[in-house]
C-alpha distance (Angstrom), angle and dihedral (degrees) to the residues before:
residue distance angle dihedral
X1 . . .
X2 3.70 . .
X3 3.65 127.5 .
X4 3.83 131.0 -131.4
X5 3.88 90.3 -108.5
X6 3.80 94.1 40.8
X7 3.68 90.8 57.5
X8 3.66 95.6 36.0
X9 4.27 81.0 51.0
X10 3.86 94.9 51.6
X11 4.03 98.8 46.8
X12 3.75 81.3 46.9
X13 4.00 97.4 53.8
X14 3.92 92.5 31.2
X15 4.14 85.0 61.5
X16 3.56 93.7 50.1
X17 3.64 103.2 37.6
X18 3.97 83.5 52.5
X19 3.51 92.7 52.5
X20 4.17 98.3 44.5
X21 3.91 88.7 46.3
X22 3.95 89.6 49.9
X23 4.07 94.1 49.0
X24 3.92 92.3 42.4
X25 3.97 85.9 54.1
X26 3.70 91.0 44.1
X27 3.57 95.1 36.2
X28 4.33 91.8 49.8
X29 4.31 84.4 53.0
X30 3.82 86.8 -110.0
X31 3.97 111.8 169.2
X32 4.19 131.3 -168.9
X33 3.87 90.5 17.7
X34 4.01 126.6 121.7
X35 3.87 123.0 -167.0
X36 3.39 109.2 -173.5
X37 3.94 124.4 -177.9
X38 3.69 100.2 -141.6
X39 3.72 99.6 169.3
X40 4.05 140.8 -0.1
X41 4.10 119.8 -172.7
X42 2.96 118.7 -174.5
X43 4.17 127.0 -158.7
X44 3.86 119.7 -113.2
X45 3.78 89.2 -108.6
X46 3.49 93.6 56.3
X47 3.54 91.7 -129.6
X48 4.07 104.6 122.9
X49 3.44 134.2 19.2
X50 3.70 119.1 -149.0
X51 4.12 106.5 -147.1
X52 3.88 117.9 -157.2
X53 3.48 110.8 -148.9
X54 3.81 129.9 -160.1
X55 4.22 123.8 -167.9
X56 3.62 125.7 -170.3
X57 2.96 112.1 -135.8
X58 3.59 89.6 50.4
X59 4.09 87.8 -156.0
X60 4.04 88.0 77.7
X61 3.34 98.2 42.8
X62 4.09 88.5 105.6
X63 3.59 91.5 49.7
X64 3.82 98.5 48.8
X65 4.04 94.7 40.0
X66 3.90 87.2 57.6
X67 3.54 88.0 45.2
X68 3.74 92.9 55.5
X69 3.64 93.0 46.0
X70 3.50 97.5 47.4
X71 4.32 84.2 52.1
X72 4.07 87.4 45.1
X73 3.58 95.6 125.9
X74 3.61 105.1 34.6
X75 3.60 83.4 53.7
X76 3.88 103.5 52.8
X77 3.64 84.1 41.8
X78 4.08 81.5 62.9
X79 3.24 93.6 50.6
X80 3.85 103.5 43.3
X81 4.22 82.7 52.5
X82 4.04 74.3 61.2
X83 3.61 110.6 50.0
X84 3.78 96.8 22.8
X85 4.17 86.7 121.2
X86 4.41 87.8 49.7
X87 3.78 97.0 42.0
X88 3.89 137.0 40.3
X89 3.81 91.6 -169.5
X90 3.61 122.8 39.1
X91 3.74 113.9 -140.7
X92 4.36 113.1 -119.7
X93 3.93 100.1 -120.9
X94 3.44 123.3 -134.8
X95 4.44 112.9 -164.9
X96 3.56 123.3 -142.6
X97 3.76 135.0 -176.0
X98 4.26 112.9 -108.2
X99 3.90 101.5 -151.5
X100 4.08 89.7 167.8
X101 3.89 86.5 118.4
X102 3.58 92.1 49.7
X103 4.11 87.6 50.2
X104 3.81 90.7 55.8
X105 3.42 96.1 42.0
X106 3.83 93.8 52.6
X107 3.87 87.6 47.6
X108 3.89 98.0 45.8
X109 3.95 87.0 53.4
X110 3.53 90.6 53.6
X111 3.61 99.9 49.4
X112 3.76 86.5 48.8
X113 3.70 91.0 52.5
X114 4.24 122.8 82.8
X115 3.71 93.4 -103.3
X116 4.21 93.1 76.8
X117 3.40 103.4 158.3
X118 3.94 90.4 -169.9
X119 3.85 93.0 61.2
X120 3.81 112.7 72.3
């Protein structure tokens, strides 16, 4: 279970992770791509913060998760210039791919198929 001050952390970081990914993307001319930050959790020792990540169009996601890992520490150095008046400590960030859309996709097309196994 989450603490006050872990979840208080994590909305903090997911806002400003969101908003550094967005300006490098618009900053690097980069057109038709979405970065969303759809979830940050962060461990009870506030040591590392494990970023969900979420690309539309889902067919770059790959390429743009290596990219961010590749840019890890320049961007939590970003980010600590941020919250350096919240935080004493910045958290090490660790970037994973968010394939919940993908998930509900996959299951809405099967419900919408013949083989519905809800409908008897």
């Amino acid at each position: 279970m989450e603490t006050k001050r872990q979840k208080r952390i994590s909305k903090l970081l997911q806002k400003d992770l969101a908003e550094v990914l967005q300006n490098d993307i618009r900053r690097n001319g980069i057109k038709n791509l979405i970065i969303s930050v759809t979830k940050v959790k962060v461990t009870p020792d506030l040591n590392l913060a494990k970023a969900y990540i979420s690309v539309f169009p889902t067919n770059k996601m790959k390429l743009v998760l290596d990219s961010i890992t590749q840019n890890a520490k320049l961007i939590k150095h970003e980010i600590a210039q941020k919250v350096r008046h919240q935080l004493r400590k910045m958290p090490d960030l660790q970037f994973f791919a968010d394939d919940t859309l993908d998930y509900i996709e996959k299951i809405d097309e099967e419900l919408k198929s013949g083989d519905n196994p809800i409908k008897e």
